[in-house]
C-alpha positions in Angstrom: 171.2 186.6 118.8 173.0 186.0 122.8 169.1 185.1 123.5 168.1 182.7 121.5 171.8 181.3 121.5 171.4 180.9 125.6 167.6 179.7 124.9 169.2 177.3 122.2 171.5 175.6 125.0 168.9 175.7 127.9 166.6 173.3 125.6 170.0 171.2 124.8 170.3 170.8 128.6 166.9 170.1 129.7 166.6 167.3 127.1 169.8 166.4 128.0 168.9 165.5 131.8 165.5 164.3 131.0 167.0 161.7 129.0 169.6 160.8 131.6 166.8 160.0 134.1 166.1 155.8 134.5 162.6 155.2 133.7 160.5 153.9 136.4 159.4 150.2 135.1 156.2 149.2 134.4 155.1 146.0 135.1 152.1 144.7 132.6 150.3 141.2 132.9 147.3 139.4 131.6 145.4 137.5 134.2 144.3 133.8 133.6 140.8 135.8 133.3 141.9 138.0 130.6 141.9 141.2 132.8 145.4 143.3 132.7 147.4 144.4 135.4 149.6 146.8 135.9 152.0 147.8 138.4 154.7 150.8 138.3 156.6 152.9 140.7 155.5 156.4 141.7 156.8 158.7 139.1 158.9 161.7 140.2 159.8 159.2 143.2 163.0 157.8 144.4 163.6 154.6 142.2 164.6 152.8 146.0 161.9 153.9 147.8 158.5 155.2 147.6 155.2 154.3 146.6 153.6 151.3 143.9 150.4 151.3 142.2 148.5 148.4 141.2 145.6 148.2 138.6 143.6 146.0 137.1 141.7 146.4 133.3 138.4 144.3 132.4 139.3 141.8 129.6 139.7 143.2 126.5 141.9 142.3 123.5 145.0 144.4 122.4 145.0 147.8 122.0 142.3 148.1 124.5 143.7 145.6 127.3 144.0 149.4 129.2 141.2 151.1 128.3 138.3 149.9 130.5 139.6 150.6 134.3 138.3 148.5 136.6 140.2 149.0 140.3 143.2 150.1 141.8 145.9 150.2 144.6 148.6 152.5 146.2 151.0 150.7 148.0 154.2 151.6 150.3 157.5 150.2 148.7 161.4 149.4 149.7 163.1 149.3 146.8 162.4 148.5 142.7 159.7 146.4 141.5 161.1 143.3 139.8 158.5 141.4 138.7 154.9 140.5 138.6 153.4 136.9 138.5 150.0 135.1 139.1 150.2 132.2 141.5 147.8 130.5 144.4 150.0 131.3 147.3 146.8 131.7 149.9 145.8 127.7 149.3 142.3 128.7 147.9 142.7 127.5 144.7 142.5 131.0 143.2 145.1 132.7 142.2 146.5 135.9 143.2 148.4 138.8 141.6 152.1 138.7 143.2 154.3 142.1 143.4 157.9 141.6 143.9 160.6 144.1 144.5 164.2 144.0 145.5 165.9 146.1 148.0 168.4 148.7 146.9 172.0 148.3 148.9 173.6 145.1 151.0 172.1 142.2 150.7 169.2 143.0 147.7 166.4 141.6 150.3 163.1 140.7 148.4 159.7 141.7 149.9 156.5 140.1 147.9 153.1 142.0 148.0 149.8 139.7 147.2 147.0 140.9 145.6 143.7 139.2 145.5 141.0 140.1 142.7 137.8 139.4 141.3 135.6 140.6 138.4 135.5 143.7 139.4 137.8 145.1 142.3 141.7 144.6 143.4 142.3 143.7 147.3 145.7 143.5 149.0 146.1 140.5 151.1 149.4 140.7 152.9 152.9 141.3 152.5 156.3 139.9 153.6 159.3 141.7 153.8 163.2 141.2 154.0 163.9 137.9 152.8 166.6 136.9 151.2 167.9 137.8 147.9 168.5 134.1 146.5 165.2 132.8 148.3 161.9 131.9 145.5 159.7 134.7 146.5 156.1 132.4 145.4 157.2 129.3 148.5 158.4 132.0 151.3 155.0 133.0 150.5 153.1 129.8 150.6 155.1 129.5 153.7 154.4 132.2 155.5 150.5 131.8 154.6 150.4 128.5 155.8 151.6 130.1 159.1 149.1 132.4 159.0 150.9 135.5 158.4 
C-alpha cells in the first residue's frame, strides 16, 4: 500500500510542475498566398533566450493549412517572440514574413527578423537588433533597409 501511495503522489507532483511550466507561443499566420507560417520558440529552451524556428505550409484550407511542409528555418533569438506580420519592408514590392521578439529585463528592446519566401522555400534576409521598446518594429525596418543594412 506505502508504494502505490508514494507512486500516487509522484504522479500528483509531476503533473503538478508540468502544468506550472509557461508554454512556449506559437506564432501561426496565413500568407497573402495562402501558405501558413509558423514560428515558435525552441521547446525545453529558456523562454529569454534560445533558438526560433520558422516554417512555411503550401496553401491548403483548414485543417490541413499544416499538413503539406514546404521549408524551414532555425534561428538565434534574445528574448520571446511577440508577434508575426507580413509587410514589404525590403522596397521590392513583395512582401516579407516579419519575426518580432522582445527582450526580457530593462528596457524590453525589440529585435525584428525578415524572412523572404516564395512558392516553395523560406530565406532569411536580415535582422536588426536592440531597438527600442516603444519604436514600430515594420519603419525601423524600412529604415534600416533603405540604409542598406
Amino acid at each position: 500500500m506505502t508504494k502505490i501511495w508514494m507512486l500516487l503522489m509522484f504522479l500528483v507532483l509531476v503533473a503538478a510542475v508540468t502544468a506550472a511550466e509557461p508554454a512556449s507561443p506559437v506564432l501561426k499566420l496565413t500568407l497573402p498566398t495562402g501558405q501558413t507560417v509558423v514560428v515558435a520558440e525552441g521547446e525545453l529552451e529558456a523562454r529569454s533566450i534560445g533558438s526560433f524556428s520558422v516554417r512555411l505550409y503550401q496553401a491548403a484550407a483548414a485543417p490541413d493549412e499544416t499538413t503539406f511542409f514546404l521549408s524551414g528555418i532555425i534561428r538565434p533569438r534574445d528574448g520571446v517572440l511577440e508577434n508575426v506580420v507580413v509587410a514589404d519592408v525590403v522596397g521590392d514590392a513583395r512582401p516579407e514574413i516579419i519575426v518580432i521578439s522582445r527582450s526580457i529585463g530593462t528596457g524590453s528592446y525589440q529585435s525584428a527578423y525578415v524572412f523572404e519566401f516564395t512558392e516553395n522555400t523560406l530565406h532569411f534576409r536580415t535582422q536588426l537588433d536592440g531597438f527600442a521598446a516603444d519604436k514600430d518594429p515594420i519603419a525601423a525596418l524600412r529604415t534600416s533597409t533603405a540604409r542598406g543594412n
